[in-house]
ROROTI-642854 format. One record per residue (C-alpha): residue in one letter; x, y, z; residue number from 1. Coordinates in Angstrom, 3 decimals, padded with zeros to 6 digits, always signed. Layout:
% ROROTI-642854
<residu A | east X | north Y | up Z | num NUM>;
...
//
This chain:
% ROROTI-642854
<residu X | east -078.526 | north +081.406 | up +053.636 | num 1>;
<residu X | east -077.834 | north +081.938 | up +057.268 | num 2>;
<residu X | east -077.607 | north +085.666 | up +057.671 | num 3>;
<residu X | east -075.436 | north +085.758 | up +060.524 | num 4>;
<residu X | east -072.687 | north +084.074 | up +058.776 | num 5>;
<residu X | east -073.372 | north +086.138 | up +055.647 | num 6>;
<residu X | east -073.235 | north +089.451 | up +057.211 | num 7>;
<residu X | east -069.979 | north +088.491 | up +059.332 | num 8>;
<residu X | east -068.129 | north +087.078 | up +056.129 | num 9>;
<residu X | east -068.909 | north +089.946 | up +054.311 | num 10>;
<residu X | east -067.982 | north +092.705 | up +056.620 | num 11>;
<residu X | east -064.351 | north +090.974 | up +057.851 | num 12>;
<residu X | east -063.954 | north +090.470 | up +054.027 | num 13>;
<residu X | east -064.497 | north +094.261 | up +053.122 | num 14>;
<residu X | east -062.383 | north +095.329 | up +056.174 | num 15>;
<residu X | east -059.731 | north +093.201 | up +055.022 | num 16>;
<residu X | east -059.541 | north +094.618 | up +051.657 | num 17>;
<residu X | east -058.974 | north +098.348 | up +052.837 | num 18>;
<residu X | east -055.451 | north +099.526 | up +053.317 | num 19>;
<residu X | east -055.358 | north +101.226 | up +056.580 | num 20>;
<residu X | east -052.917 | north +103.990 | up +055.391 | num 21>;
<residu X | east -055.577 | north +104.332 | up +052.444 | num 22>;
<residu X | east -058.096 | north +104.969 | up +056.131 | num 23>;
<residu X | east -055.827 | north +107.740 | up +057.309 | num 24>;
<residu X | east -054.856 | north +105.066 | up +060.132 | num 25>;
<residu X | east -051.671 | north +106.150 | up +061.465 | num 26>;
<residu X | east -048.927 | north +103.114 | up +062.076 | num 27>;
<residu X | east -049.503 | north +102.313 | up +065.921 | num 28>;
<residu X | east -046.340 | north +099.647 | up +066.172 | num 29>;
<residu X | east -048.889 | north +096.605 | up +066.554 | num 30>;
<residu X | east -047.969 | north +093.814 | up +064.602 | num 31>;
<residu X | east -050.864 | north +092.739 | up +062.394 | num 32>;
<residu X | east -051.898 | north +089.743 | up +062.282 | num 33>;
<residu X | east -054.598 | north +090.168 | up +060.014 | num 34>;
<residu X | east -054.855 | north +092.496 | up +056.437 | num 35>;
<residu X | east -056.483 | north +095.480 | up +056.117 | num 36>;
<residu X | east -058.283 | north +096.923 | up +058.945 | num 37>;
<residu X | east -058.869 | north +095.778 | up +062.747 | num 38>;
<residu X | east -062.270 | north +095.900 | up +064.248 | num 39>;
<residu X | east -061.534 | north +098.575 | up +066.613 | num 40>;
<residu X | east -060.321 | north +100.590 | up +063.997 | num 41>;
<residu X | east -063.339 | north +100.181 | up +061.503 | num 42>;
<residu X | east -065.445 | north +101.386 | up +064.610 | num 43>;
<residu X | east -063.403 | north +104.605 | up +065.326 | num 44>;
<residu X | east -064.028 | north +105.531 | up +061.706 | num 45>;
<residu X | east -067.398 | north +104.470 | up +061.235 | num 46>;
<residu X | east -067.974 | north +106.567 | up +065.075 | num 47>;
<residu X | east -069.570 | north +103.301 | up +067.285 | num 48>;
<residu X | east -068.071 | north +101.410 | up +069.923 | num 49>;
<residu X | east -066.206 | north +098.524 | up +069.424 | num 50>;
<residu X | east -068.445 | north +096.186 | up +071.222 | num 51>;
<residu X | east -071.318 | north +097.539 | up +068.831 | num 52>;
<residu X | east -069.542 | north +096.992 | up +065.428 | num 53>;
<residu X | east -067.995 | north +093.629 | up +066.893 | num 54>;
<residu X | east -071.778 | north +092.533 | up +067.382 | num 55>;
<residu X | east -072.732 | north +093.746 | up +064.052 | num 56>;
<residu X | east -069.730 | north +091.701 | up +062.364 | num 57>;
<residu X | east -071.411 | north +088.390 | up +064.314 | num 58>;
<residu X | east -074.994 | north +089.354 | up +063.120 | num 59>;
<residu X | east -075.976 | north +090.037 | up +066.863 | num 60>;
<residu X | east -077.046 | north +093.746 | up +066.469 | num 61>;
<residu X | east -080.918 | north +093.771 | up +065.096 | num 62>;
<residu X | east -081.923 | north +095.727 | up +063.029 | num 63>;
<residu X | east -079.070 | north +098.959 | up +062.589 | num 64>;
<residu X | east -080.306 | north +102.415 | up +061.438 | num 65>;
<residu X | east -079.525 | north +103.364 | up +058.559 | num 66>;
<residu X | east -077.549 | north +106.418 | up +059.534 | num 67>;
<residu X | east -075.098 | north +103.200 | up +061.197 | num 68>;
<residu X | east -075.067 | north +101.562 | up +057.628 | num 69>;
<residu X | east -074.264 | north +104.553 | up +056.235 | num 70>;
<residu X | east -071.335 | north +104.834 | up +058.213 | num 71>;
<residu X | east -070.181 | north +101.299 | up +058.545 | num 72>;
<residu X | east -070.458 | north +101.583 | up +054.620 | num 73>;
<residu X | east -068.106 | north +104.938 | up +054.530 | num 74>;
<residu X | east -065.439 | north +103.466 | up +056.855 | num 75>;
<residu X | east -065.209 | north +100.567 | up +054.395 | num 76>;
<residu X | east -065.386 | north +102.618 | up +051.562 | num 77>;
<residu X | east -067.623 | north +100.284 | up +049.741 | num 78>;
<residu X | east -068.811 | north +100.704 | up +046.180 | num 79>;
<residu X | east -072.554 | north +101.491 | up +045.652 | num 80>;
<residu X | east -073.336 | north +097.711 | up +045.169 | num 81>;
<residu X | east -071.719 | north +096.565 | up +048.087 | num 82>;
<residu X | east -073.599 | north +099.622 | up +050.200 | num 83>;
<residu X | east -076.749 | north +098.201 | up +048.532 | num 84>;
<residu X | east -075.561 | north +094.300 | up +049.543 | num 85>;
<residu X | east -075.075 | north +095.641 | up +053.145 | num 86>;
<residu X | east -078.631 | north +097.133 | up +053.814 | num 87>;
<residu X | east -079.993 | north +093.534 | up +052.167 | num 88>;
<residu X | east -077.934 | north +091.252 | up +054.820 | num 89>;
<residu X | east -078.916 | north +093.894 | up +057.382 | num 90>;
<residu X | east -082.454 | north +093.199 | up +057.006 | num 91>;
<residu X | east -083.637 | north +097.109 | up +056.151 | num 92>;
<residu X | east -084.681 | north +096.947 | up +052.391 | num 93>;
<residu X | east -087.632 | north +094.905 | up +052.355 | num 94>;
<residu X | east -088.957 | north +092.353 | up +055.081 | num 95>;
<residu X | east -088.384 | north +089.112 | up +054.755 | num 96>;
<residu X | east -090.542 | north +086.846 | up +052.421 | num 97>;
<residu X | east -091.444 | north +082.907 | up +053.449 | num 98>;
<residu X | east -091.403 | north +080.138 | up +051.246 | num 99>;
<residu X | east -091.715 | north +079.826 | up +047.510 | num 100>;
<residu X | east -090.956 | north +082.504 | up +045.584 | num 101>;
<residu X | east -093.414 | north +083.459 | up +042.705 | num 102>;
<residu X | east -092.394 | north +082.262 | up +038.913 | num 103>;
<residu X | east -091.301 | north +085.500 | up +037.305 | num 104>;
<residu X | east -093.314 | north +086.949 | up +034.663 | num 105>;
<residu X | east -091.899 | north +089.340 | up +031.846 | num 106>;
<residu X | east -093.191 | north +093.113 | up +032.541 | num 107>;
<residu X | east -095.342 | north +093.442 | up +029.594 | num 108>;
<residu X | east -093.712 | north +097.335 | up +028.794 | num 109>;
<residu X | east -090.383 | north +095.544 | up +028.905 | num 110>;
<residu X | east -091.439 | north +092.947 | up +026.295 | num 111>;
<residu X | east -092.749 | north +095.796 | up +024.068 | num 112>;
<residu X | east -089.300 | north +097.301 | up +024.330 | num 113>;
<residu X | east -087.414 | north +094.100 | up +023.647 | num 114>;
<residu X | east -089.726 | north +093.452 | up +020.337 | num 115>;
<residu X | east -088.920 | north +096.464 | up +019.577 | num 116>;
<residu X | east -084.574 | north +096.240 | up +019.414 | num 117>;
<residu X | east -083.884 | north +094.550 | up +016.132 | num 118>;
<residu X | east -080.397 | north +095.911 | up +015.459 | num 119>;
<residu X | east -078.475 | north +095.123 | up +018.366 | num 120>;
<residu X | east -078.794 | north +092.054 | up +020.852 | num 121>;
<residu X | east -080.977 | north +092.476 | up +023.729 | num 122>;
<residu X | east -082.788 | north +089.928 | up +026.466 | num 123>;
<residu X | east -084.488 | north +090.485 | up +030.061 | num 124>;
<residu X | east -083.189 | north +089.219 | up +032.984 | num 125>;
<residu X | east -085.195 | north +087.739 | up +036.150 | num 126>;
<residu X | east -084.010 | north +087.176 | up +039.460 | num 127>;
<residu X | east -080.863 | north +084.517 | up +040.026 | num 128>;
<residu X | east -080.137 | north +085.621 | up +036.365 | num 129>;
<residu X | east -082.303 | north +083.438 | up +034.817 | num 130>;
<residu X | east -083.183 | north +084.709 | up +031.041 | num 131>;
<residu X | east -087.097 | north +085.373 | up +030.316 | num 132>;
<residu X | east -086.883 | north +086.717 | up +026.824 | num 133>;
<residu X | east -084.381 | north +087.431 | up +024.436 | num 134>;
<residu X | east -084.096 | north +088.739 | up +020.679 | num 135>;
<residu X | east -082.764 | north +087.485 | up +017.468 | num 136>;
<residu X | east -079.103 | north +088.971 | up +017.746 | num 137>;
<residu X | east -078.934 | north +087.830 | up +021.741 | num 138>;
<residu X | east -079.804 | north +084.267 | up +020.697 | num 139>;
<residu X | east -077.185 | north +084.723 | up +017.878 | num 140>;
<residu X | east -074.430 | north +086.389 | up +020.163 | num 141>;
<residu X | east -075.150 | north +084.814 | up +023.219 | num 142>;
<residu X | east -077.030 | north +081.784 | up +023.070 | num 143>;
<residu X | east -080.589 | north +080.433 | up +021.798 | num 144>;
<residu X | east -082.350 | north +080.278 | up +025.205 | num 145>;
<residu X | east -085.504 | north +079.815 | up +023.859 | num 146>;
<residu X | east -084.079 | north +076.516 | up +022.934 | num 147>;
<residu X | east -083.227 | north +075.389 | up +026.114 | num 148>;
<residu X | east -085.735 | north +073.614 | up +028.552 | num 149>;
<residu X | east -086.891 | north +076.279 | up +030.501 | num 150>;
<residu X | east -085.315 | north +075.139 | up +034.176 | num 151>;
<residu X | east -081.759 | north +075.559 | up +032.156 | num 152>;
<residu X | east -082.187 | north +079.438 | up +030.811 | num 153>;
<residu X | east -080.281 | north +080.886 | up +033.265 | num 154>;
<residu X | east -077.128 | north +082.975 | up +032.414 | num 155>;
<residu X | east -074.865 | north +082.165 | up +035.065 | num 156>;
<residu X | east -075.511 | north +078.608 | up +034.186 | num 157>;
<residu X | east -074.408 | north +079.296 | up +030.787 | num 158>;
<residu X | east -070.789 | north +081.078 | up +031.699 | num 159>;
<residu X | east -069.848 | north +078.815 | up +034.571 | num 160>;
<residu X | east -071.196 | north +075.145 | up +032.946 | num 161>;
<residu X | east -071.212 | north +075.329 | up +029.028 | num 162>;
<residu X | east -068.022 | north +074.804 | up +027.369 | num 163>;
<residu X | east -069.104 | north +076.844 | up +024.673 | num 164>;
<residu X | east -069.203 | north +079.951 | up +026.807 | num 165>;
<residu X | east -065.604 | north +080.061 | up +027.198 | num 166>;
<residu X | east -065.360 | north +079.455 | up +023.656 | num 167>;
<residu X | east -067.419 | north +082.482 | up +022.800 | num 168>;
<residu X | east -066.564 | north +084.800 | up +025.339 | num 169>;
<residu X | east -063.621 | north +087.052 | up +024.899 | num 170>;
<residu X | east -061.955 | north +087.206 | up +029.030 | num 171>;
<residu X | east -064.247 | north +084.554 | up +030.011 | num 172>;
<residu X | east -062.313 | north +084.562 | up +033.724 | num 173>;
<residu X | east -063.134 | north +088.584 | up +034.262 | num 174>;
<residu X | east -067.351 | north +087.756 | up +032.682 | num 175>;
<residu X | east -066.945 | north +084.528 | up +034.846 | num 176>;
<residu X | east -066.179 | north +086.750 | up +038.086 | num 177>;
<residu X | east -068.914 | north +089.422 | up +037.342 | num 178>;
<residu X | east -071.518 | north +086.685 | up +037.254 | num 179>;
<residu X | east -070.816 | north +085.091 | up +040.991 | num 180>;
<residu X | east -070.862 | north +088.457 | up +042.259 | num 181>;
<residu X | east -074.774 | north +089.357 | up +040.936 | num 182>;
<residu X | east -075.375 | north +085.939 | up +042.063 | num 183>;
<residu X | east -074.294 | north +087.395 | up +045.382 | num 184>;
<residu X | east -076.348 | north +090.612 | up +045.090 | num 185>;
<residu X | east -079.008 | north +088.717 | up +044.449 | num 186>;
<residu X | east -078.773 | north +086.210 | up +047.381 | num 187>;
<residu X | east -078.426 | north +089.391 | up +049.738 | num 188>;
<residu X | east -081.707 | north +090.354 | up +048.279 | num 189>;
<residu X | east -083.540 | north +087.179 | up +048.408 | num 190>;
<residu X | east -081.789 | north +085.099 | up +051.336 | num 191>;
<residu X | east -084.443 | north +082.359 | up +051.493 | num 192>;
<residu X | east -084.674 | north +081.671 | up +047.830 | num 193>;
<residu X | east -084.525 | north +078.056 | up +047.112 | num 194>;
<residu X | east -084.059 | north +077.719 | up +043.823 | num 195>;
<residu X | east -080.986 | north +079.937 | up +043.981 | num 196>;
<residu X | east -079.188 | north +078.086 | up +046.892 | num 197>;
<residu X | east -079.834 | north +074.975 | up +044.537 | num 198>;
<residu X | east -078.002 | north +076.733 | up +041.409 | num 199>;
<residu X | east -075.612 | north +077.505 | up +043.538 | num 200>;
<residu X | east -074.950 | north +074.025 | up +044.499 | num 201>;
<residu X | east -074.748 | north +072.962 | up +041.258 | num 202>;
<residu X | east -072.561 | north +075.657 | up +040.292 | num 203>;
<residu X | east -070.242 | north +074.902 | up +042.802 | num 204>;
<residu X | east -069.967 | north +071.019 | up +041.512 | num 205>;
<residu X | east -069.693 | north +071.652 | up +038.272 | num 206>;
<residu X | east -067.188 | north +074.766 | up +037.707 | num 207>;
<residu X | east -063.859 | north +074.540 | up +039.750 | num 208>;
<residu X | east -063.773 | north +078.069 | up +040.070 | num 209>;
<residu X | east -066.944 | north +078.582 | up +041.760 | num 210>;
<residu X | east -066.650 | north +078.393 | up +045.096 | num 211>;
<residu X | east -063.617 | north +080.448 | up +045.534 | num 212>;
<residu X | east -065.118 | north +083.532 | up +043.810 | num 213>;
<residu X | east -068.208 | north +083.031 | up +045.678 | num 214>;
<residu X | east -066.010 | north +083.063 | up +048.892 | num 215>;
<residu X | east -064.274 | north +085.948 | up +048.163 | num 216>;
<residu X | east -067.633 | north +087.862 | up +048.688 | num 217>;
<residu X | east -067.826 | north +090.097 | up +045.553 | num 218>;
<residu X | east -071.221 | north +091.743 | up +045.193 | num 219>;
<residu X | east -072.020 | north +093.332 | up +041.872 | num 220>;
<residu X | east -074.954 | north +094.875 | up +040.402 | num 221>;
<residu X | east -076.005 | north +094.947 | up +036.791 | num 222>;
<residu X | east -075.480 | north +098.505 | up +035.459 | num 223>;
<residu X | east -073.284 | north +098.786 | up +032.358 | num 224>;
<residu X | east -070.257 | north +097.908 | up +031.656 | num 225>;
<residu X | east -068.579 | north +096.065 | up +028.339 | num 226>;
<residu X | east -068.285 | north +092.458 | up +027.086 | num 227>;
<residu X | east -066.521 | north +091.083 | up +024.069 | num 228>;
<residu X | east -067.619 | north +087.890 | up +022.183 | num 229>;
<residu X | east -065.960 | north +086.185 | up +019.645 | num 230>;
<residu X | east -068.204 | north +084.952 | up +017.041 | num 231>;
<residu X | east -067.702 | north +081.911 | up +014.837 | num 232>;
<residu X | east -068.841 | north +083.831 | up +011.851 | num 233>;
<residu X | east -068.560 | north +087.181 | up +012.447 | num 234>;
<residu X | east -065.929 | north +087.301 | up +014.424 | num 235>;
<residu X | east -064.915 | north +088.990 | up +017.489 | num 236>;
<residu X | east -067.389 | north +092.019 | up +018.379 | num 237>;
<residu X | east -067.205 | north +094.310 | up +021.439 | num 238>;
<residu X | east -070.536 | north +095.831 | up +023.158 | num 239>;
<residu X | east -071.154 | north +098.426 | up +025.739 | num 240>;
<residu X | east -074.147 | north +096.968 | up +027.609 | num 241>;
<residu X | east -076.571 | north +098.869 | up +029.657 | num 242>;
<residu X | east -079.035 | north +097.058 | up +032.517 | num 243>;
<residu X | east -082.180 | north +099.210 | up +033.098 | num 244>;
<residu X | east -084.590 | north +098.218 | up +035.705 | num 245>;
<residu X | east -088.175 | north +099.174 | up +036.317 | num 246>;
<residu X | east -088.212 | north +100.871 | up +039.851 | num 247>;
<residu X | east -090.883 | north +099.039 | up +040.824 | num 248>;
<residu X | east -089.721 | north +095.823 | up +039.804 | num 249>;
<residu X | east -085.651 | north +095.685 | up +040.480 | num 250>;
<residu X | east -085.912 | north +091.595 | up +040.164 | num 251>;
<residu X | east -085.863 | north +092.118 | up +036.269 | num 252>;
<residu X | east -084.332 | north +094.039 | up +033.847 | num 253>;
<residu X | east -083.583 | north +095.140 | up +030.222 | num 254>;
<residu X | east -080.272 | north +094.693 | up +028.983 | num 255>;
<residu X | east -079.149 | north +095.902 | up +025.654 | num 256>;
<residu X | east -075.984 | north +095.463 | up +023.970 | num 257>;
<residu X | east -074.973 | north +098.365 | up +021.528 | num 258>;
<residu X | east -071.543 | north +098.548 | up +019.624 | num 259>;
<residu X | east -069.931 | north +101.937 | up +018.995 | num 260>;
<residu X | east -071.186 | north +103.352 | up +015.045 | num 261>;
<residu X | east -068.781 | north +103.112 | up +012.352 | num 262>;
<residu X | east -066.714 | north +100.615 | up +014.365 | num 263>;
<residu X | east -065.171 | north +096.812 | up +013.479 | num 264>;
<residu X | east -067.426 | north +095.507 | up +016.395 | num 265>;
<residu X | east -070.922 | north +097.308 | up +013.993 | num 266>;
<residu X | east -069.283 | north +096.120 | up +011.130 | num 267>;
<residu X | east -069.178 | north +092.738 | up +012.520 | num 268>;
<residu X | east -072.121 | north +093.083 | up +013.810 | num 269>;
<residu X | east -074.151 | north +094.074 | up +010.662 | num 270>;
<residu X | east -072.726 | north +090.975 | up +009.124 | num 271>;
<residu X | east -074.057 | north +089.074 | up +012.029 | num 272>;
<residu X | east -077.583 | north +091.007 | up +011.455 | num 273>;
<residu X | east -077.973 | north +090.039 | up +007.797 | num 274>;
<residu X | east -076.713 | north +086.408 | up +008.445 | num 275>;
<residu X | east -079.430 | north +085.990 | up +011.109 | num 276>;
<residu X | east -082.320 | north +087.562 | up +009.008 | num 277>;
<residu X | east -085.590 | north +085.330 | up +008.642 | num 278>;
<residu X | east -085.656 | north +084.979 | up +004.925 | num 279>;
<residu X | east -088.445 | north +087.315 | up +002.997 | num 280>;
<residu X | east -091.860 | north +085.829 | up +002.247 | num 281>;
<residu X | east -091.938 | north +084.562 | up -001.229 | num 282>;
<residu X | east -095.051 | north +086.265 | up -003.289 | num 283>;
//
């Protein structure tokens, strides 16, 4: 990615968004010619020149503090992933790596704790959401990875290019949209990664709604949240998902799908459980 561009899209995108009455900016009688907020505004609240935040919109200002991103990030009222997305374009998390990245291997502590979820779905997650291990129920919700060749188990592959995904998952658009924005995160994070600028090519040929939500500059970052899938036998069954990632590893994570007890969605899901059980060993 060039990081000048992706730094300057981002920030007049997120300025854009904010109201400026929301800003506590006062109705001067300009005429706007633009939404949300001008850049001489964003730098009165954010307490830097203009000329500095207009070089930091063009990617012309270094390396900025942190104390400046922490500003920049208040007067733009960004969410906590888009604060994180914002020190990655600026350069400040990590330094840059060269070349290559490294073929992801699963944490061995996070395996254990995968092998060790049988009742609800569950499956690791590597970097450009590509899937490195996944249970019984995931395969069975979700899809069988394991079946896949292994350049295609990738997630976001899965919602944006399989027909079946939109089949199977309940607001497909809304999943669709969450997807392209950890894609994003995760370009911040790793702006020279090869293999995701080529997923993202393919993405963008081969789902029509691609490159407009990846325009539109929507960072996300897994956490929780809920997702509802509609089964072909067991019908449609609603999880609360939680993303947990080892802190010194953020490049994978555990995420595990639970339903709520006594609920349609765990009735459905038992069903789902005993359909999917490996049959006893005969004696």
């Amino acid at each position: 990615m060039d990081q000048r561009a992706e730094i300057s899209d981002f920030l007049r995108s997120r300025r854009a968004r904010v109201n400026p009455r929301d800003a506590g900016i006062d109705d001067d009688g300009r005429v706007r010619r633009v939404p949300g907020l001008r850049r001489d505004e964003v730098a009165r609240l954010a307490n830097m020149s203009v000329e500095y935040y207009t070089r930091l919109e063009q990617g012309r200002a270094g390396n900025p503090s942190p104390e400046v991103l922490e500003a920049l990030a208040t007067a733009l009222r960004l969410d906590p992933s888009e604060r994180a997305h914002l020190v990655d374009l600026a350069g400040r998390r990590t330094p840059r790596r060269r070349g290559p990245l490294a073929a992801q291997r699963v944490r061995p502590g996070l395996l254990l704790t995968l092998q060790s979820l049988e009742s609800v779905p569950a499956f690791i997650i590597g970097r450009r959401m590509d899937v490195l291990a996944s249970n019984r129920l995931a395969k069975a919700v979700i899809a069988d990875f394991d079946a896949m060749p292994a350049k295609r188990r990738n997630m976001a592959r899965w919602y944006l290019l399989d027909p079946e995904a939109r089949e199977r998952v309940v607001d497909w658009e809304t999943a669709a949209r969450d997807t392209v924005a950890v894609l994003r995160f995760d370009a911040g994070r790793h702006p020279d990664d090869r293999q995701l600028a080529d997923l993202v090519g393919e993405l963008t040929l081969g789902c029509p709604e691609f490159s407009g939500w990846w325009n539109d500059h929507q960072v996300l970052r897994r956490t929780h949240g809920t997702k509802t899938y509609r089964h072909p036998v067991a019908g449609e069954i609603e999880f609360a998902y939680e993303s947990f990632e080892p802190p010194d590893d953020p490049d994978q994570g555990l995420c595990v799908y639970n339903v709520q007890p006594d609920s349609p969605s765990a009735e459905a899901l038992r069903l789902l459980d005993a359909w999917t059980a490996p049959a006893a060993p005969r004696h």
